[in-house]
C-alpha positions, 0 to 999 in steps of 0.5 A: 576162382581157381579155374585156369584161363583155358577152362574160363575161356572154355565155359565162357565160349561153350568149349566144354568138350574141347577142354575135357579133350585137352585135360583128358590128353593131359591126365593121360600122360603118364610121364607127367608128374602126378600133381600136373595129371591130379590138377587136369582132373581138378579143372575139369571138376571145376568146369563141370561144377560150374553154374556158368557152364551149360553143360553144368553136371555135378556128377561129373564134377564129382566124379573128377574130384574123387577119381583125384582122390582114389588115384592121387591121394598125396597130392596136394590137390587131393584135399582141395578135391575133397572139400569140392565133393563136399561142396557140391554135394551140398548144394544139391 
């Protein structure tokens, strides 16, 4: 899995809304390269997008995913992003 051990612990004690706080602050920053505030983003799709999560949502993850691509289309998490869209959309 590509989650982080922060958002596995987050899923895992059902932290979800202090993960999205930290990811939130992190995705913020904008002294922060881009690839570190595109892969904030990519977590929290990926939190969002779990079945492990209660407060699972594939429209979050969606969105996290594509706000990725919109606002960070050359980094190199933009493409993962993308598949993952794809993915969940799938599987609705």
């Amino acid at each position: 899995s590509e989650l982080t051990p922060m958002s596995e612990r987050a899923i895992t004690s059902d932290r979800i809304e202090d993960a999205e706080s930290v990811y939130l602050i992190l995705y913020s920053n904008e002294a922060s390269s881009e690839e570190m505030r595109a892969k904030a983003l990519y977590q929290l799709g990926l939190i969002y997008m779990s079945e492990y999560n209660t407060h699972h949502s594939n429209a979050k993850a969606i969105h996290y995913f594509r706000k990725i691509s919109a606002e960070f289309p050359d980094t190199l998490v933009a493409k993962k992003a993308g598949k993952r869209v794809s993915q969940v959309i799938n599987r609705q």
